[in-house]
SEMILUM-442095 format. One record per residue (C-alpha): residue in three letters; x, y, z. Coordinates in pm, whole numbers, padded with zeros to 5 digits, always signed. Example, Ala and Ser with C-alpha at 12.3 -4.5 7.8 and 13.67 -1.06 7.14 Angstrom:
ALA+01230-00450+00780 SER+01367-00106+00714 
END
This chain:
UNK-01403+01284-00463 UNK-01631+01044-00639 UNK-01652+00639-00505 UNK-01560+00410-00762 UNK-01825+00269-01004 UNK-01711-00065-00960 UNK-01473-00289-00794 UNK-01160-00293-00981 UNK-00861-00514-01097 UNK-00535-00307-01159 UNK-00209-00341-01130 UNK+00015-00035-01002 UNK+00385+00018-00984 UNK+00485+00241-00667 UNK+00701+00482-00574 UNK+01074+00443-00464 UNK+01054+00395-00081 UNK+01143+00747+00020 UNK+01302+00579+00386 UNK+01498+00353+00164 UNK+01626+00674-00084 UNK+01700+00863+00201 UNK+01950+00591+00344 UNK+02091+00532+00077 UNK+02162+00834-00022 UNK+02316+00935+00343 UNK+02566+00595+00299 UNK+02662+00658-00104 UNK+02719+01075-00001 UNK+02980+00923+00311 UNK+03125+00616+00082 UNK+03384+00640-00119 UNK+03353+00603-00513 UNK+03061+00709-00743 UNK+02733+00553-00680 UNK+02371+00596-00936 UNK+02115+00499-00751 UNK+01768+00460-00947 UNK+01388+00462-00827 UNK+01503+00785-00581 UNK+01155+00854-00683 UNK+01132+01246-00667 UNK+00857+01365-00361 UNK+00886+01643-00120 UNK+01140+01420+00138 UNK+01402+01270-00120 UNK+01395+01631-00305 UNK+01484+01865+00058 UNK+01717+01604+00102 UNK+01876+01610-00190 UNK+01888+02017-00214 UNK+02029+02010+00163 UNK+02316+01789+00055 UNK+02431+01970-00207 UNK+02386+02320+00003 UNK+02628+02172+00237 UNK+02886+02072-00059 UNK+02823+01705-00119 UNK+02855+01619-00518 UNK+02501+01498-00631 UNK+02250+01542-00896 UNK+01967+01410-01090 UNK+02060+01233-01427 UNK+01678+01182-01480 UNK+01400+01314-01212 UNK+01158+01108-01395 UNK+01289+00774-01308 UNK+01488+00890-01049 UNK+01842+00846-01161 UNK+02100+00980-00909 UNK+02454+01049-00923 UNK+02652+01087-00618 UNK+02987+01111-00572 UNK+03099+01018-00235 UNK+03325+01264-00032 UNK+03293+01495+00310 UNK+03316+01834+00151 UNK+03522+02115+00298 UNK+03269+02408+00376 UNK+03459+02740+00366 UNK+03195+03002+00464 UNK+03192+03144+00819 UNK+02815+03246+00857 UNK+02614+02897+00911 UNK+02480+02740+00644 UNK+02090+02723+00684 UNK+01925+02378+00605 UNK+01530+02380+00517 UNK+01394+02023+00545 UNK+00960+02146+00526 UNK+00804+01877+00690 UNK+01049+01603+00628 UNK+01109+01422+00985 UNK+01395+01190+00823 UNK+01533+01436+00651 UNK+01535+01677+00895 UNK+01701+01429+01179 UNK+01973+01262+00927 UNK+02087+01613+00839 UNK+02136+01700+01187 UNK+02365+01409+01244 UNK+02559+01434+00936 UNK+02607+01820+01022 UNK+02818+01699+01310 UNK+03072+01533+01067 UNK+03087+01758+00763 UNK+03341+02108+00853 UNK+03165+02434+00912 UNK+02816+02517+01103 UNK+02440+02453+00999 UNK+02102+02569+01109 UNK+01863+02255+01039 UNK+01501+02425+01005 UNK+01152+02394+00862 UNK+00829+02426+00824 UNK+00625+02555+01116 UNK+00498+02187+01157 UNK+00853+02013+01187 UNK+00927+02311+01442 UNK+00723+02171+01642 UNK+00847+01784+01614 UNK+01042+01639+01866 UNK+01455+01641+01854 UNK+01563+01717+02183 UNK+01695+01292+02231 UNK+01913+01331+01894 UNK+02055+01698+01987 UNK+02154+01553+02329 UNK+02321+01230+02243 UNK+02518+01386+01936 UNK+02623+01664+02224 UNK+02711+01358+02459 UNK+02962+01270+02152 UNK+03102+01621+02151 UNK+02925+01803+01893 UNK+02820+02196+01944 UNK+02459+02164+01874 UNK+02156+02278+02014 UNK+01778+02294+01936 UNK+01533+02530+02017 UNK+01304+02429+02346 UNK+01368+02054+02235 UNK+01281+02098+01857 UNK+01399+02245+01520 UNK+01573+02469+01427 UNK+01889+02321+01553 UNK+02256+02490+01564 UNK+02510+02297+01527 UNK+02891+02473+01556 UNK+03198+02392+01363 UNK+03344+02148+01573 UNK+03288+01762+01409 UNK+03285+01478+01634 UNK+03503+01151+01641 UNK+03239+00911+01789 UNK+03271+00695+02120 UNK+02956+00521+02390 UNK+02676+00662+02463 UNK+02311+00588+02587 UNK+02034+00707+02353 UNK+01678+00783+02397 UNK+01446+00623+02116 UNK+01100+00611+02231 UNK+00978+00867+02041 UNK+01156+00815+01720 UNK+01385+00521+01565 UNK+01508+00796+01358 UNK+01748+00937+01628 UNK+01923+00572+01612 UNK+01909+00574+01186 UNK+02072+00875+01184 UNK+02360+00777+01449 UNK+02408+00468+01268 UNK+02447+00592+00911 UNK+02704+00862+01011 UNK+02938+00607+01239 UNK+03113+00513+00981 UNK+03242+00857+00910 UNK+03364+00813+01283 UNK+03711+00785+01363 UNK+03633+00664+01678 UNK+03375+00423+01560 UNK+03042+00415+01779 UNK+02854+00266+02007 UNK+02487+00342+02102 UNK+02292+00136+02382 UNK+01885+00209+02381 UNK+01689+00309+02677 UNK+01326+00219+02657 UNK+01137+00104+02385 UNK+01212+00149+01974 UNK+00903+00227+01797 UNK+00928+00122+01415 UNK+01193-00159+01471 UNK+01159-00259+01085 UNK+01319+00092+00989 UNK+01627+00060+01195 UNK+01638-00309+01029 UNK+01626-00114+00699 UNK+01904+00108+00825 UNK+02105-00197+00885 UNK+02034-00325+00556 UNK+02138-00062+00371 UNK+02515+00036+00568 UNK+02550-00370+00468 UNK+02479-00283+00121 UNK+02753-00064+00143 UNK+02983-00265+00324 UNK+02924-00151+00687 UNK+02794-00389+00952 UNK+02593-00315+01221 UNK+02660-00500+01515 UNK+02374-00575+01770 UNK+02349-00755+02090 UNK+02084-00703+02415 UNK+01967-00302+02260 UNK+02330-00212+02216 UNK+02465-00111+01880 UNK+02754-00068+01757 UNK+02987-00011+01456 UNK+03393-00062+01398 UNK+03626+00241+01434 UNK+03753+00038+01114 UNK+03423+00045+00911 UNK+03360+00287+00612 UNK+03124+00289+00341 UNK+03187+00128-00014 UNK+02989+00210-00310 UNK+02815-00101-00477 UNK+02847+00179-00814 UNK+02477+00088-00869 UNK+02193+00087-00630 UNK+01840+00039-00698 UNK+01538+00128-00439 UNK+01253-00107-00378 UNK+00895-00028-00401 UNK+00728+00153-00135 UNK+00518-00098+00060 UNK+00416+00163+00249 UNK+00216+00349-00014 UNK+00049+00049-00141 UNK-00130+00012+00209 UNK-00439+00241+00086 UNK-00496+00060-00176 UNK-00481-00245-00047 UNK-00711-00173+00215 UNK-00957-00010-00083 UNK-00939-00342-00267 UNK-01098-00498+00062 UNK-01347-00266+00089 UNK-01415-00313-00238 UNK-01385-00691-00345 UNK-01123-00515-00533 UNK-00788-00695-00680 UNK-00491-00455-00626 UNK-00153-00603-00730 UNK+00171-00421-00761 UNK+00436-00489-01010 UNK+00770-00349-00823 UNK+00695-00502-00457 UNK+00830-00795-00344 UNK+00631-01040-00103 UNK+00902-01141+00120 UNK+01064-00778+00134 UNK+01139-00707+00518 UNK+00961-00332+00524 UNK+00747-00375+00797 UNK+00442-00217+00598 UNK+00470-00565+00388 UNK+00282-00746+00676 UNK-00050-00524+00633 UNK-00206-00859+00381 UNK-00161-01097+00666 UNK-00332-00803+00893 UNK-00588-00709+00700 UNK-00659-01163+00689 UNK-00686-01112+00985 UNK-00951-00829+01023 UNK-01193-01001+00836 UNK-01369-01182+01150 UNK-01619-01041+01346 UNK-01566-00970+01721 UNK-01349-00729+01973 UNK-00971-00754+01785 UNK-00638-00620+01933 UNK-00387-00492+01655 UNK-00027-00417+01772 UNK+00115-00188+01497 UNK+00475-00110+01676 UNK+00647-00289+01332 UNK+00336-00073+01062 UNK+00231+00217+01248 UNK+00227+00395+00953 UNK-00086+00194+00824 UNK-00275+00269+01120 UNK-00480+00496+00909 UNK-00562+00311+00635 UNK-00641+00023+00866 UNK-00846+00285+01062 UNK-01046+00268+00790 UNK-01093-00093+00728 UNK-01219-00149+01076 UNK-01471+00102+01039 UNK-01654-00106+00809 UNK-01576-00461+00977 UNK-01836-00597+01255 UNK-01681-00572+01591 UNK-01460-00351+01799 UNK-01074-00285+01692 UNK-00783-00173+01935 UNK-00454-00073+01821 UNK-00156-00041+02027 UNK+00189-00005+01991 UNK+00149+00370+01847 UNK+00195+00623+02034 UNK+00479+00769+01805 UNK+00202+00872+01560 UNK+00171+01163+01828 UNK+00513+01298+01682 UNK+00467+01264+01332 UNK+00361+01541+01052 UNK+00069+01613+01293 UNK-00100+01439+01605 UNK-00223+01161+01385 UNK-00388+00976+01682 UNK-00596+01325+01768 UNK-00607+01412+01386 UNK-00757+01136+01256 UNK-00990+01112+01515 UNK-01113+01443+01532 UNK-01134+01422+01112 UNK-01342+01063+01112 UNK-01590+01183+01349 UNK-01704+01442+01160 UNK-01768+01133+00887 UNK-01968+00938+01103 UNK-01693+00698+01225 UNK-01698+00546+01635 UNK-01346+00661+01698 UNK-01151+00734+01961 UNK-00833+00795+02143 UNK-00756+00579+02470 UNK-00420+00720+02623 UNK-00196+00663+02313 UNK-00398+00383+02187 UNK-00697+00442+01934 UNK-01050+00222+01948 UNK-01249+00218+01672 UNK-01600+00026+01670 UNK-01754-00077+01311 UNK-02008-00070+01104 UNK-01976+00335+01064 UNK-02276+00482+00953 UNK-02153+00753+00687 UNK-02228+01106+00669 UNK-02108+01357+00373 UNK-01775+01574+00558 UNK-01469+01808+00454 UNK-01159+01647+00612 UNK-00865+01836+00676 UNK-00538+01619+00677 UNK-00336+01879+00848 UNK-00052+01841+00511 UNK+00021+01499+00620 UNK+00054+01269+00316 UNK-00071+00965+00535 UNK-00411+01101+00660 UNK-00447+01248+00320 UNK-00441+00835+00187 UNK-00665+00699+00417 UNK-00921+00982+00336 UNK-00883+00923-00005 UNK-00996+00547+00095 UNK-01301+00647+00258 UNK-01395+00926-00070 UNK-01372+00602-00263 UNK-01633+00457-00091 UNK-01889+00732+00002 UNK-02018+01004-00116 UNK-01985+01370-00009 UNK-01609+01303+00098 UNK-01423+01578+00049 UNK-01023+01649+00151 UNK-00833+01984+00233 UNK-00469+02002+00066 UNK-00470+01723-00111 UNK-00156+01804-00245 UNK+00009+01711+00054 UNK+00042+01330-00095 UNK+00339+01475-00352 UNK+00550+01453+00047 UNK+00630+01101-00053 UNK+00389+01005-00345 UNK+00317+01268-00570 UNK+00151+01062-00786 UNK-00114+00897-00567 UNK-00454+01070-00678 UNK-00371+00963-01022 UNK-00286+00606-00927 UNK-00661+00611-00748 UNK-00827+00750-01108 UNK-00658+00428-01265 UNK-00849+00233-00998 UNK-01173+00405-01146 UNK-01114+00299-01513 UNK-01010-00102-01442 UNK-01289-00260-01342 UNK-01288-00569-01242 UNK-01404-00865-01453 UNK-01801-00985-01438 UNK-01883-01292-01468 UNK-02203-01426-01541 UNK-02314-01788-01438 UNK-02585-02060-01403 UNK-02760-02296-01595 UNK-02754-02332-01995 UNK-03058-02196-02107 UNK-03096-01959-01812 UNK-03033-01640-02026 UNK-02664-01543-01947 UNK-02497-01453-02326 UNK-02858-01230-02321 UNK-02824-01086-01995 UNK-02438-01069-02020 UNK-02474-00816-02353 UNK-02686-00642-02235 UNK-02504-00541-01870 UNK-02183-00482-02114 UNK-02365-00226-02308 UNK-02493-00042-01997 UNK-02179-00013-01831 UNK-01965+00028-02142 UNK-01762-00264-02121 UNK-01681-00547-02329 UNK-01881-00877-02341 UNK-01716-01240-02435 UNK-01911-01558-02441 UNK-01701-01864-02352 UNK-01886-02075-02542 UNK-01852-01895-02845 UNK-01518-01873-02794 UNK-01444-02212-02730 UNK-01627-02281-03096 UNK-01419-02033-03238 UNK-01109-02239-03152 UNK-01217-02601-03137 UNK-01571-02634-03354 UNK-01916-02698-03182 UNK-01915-02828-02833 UNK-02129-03096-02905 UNK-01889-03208-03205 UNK-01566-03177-02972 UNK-01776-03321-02689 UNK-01806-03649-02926 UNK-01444-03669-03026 UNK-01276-03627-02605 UNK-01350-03713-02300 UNK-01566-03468-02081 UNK-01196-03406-01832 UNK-01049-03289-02148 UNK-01312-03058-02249 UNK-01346-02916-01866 UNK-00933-02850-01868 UNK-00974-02650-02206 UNK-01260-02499-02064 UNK-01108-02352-01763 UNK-00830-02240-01976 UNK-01069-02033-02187 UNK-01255-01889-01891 UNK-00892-01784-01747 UNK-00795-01597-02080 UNK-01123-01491-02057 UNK-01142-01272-01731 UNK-01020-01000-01779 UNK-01036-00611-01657 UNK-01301-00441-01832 UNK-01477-00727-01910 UNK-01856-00918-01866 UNK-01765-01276-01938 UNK-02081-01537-01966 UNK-01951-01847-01871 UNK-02079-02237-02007 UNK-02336-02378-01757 UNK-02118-02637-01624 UNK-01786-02414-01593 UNK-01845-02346-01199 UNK-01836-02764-01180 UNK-01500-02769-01188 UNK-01244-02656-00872 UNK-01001-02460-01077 UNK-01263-02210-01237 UNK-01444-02155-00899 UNK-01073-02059-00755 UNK-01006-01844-01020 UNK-01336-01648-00987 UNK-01311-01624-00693 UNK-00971-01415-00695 UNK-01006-01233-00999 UNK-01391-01152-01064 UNK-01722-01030-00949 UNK-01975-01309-01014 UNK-02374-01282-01111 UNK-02549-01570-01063 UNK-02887-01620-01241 UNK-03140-01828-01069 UNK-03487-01927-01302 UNK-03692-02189-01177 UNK-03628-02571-01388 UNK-03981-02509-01597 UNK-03859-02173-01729 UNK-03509-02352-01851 UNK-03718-02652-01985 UNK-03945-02464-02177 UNK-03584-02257-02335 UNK-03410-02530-02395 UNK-03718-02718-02580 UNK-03790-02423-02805 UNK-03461-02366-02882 UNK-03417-02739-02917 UNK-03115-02790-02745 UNK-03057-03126-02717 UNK-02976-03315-02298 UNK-02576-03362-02223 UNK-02657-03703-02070 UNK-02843-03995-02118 UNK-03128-03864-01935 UNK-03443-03709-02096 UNK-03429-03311-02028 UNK-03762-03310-01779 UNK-03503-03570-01567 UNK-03129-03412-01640 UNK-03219-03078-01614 UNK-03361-03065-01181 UNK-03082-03327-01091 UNK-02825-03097-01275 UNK-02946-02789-01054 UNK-02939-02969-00751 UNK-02581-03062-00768 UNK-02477-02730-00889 UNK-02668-02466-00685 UNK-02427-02500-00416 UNK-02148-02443-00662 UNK-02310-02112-00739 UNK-02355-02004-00390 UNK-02014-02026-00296 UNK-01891-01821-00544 UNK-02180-01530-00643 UNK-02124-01206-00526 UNK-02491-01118-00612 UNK-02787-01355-00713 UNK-03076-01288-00949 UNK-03404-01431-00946 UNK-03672-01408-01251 UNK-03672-01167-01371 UNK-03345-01060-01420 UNK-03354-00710-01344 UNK-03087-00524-01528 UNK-03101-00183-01298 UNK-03101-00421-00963 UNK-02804-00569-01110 UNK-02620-00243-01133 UNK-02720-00090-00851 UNK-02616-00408-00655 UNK-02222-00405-00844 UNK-02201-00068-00719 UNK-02331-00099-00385 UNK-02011-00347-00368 UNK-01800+00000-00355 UNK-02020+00202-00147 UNK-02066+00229+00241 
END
């Protein structure tokens, strides 16, 4: 992998939330009517799902893989052959542990397998409450494969065991209303990854099935069954826009997304507020028990962040694709990271001091991301099986090249006469972007400024002025901005969110002497030997608070590069 160039400003549109799909498709398969459901974006999970339903005689199918267009018509099919009908899920935990509940309601008998990796994940809890509820199942020394016999259950009460997984309680839930008994399901100990049970809930009352909850006991109607709503449509995966959010940090980056929503209740739609609040300094405690999926991507962030991070609430990553506690911090070691595991928590102690590795993400699609993050950023970074990603985002190594070909806008500022159209050319042509003078383009549109300058007040110039600079900043883009642009509040706000700013410093002689030979005439009533240190003064602390870099005379072109890319590196 190569780290970016420069930080970037891109907007991305992500993947169908495969833990949405997979609900969904559970509740439209057991509802009765047709249902499409679009954005069932097509990666490893939503696919062995998919093929597994239809192996066991449910009525689905693709209308368009590309945008993820499925038809489903809802029914429990009537399996006729004797010999047991073998299910292969690879490594696809939800997959793997909603199939084995809705084997105990569809007619006939099922081996749920897969890969050696998901042979190894926990399912022992699931097998034994579904057995409690009078299914003929059993899994192989408390994992995968799983048999279950022909005889379906009817529901009823039961205690369940959730710490290691709030999958065993999804996958109770979805089938209950395929129950003619109805169910009801009190939890013993603690539910890791609450927010996915909420989206559980969410989805059975999309389809017309409510979940009721009171003091960990759940339960649903004998009554309830599933309706189609005849057209679904799955969010955006908050969950896979956690690496590159946590790349735009690292980056002074601007990563926006055009298909997630800001108040959506996925738990991974917290990580902004968390990654706020990473930004001091000092010994922080992060509970992830709502986001422990981003634990590796934030892994990453406090690497680079002064101070000491803890986070608890995780020890369910143990049971996921791989170890990820022991994975990832076996895997950042070897890259020069202070990591490491305390009981089921994970400490890791900033600033890392990089070294050049090969990291193996043992074909999980998460550690795979936050590697990705770190390649981004240093050199010498490089990852085993990438391909893993296409488990839930098959397209995320292409997202991360768009990254590399939006930079962010550059914009140049100081005092007239200091030398930024000159300097701002010039850094355009070295880095091959385009370079766009706000004065000139305020001439182009309203005359000279001087002219317009005579005609309106100086408020009204300023409010055009900040409009320009707006249009102005732009991906791909050096922008050299009027000298008196960072006076007002609005343009300092909007460089600060949206570009990478340059200031050039020159001492008040050098701008005298350019502004006499050019004969450039003072903006006040002051002679220029007065107006020009007074306006300085008031704006150098204007400057300050927005530059990302400053330059003094000289202004070195090749220090000016090499300091917009050491913005990306580590």
């Amino acid at each position: 992998m190569a780290p970016l160039r420069l930080p970037f400003d891109a907007t991305l549109t992500m993947p169908g939330s495969k833990s949405h799909a997979n609900r969904a498709i559970i509740a439209a398969c057991l509802s009765s009517g047709n249902t499409t459901i679009r954005n069932a974006t097509v990666c490893d999970d939503v696919d062995h799902l998919v093929h597994n339903l239809q192996t066991t005689g449910f009525a689905l199918h693709y209308k368009d893989r590309k945008k993820g267009i499925l038809l489903i018509r809802g029914r429990l099919p009537v399996l006729r052959k004797k010999k047991p009908v073998e299910l292969f899920c690879g490594n696809a935990g939800t997959t793997t542990r909603f199939l084995t509940a809705l084997a105990c309601v569809v007619p006939g008998s099922f081996i749920i397998t897969g890969d050696s990796a998901m042979r190894n994940r926990p399912i022992h809890d699931l097998v034994e409450a579904l057995g409690l509820l009078g299914a003929d199942i059993q899994d192989t020394n408390g994992c995968p494969p799983v048999f279950v016999g022909r005889r379906t259950i009817r529901g009823g009460s039961i205690s369940l065991k959730s710490h290691k997984s709030s999958q065993y309680l999804s996958a109770l839930l979805l089938i209950a209303p395929a129950l003619s008994g109805g169910l009801s399901l009190h939890v013993s100990g603690s539910l890791p990854s609450r927010s996915y049970v909420d989206l559980t809930k969410h989805v059975m009352r999309d389809f017309g099935v409510t979940v009721r909850e009171r003091k960990g006991a759940f339960s649903v109607s004998k009554h309830a069954s599933y309706r189609s709503p005849r057209l679904y449509d799955i969010v955006g995966d908050h969950s896979a826009a956690g690496a590159f959010l946590v790349l735009a940090e690292l980056t002074r980056s601007s990563a926006r997304f055009s298909n997630l929503h800001q108040h959506s209740d996925q738990g991974d739609a917290v990580l902004p507020r968390v990654i706020t609040r990473m930004r001091k300094g000092g010994t922080i405690t992060i509970d992830c028990s709502d986001f422990p999926d981003q634990v590796m991507n934030l892994a990453m962030l406090a690497a680079f962040r002064g101070g000491q991070t803890l986070f608890t609430g995780i020890s369910n990553l143990r049971h996921k694709e791989c170890d990820r506690l022991a994975v990832l911090t076996r895997e950042l070691r070897r890259a020069g990271i202070t990591i490491r595991e305390q009981g089921d928590d994970l400490i890791v102690r900033g600033i890392a001091r990089l070294t050049p590795a090969l990291l193996d993400p043992h074909h999980d699609h998460r550690m795979a991301f936050c590697f990705a993050i770190l390649g981004s950023v240093h050199a010498g970074i490089r990852i085993k099986h990438s391909q893993c990603v296409s488990k839930s985002y098959p397209r995320f190594f292409e997202d991360l090249q768009i990254l590399h070909h939006s930079s962010k806008p550059i914009a140049i500022i100081g005092m007239r006469g200091v030398g930024k159209s000159t300097f701002g050319k010039k850094l355009a042509s070295s880095l091959r972007l385009k370079h766009i003078d706000t004065d000139s383009v305020f001439e182009r549109k309203h005359g000279s400024i001087r002219s317009y300058f005579q005609r309106k007040r100086l408020v009204e110039f300023r409010r055009e002025e900040e409009r320009i600079v707006a249009e102005c900043l732009k991906p791909h883009c050096v922008v050299s901005l009027g000298g008196g642009a960072i006076e007002s509040p609005a343009t300092r706000k909007i460089l600060k969110e949206r570009a990478v700013v340059i200031s050039l410093q020159a001492r008040s002689s050098s701008i005298l002497q350019r502004l006499k030979r050019d004969r450039r005439p003072p903006l006040t009533p002051l002679p220029l030997v007065k107006e020009v240190p007074l306006i300085m003064k008031r704006r150098r602390p204007l400057e300050e608070s927005v530059a990302h870099i400053s330059l003094r005379e000289p202004h070195d072109l090749r220090f000016a590069i090499h300091s917009l890319r050491a913005l990306c590196s580590r």
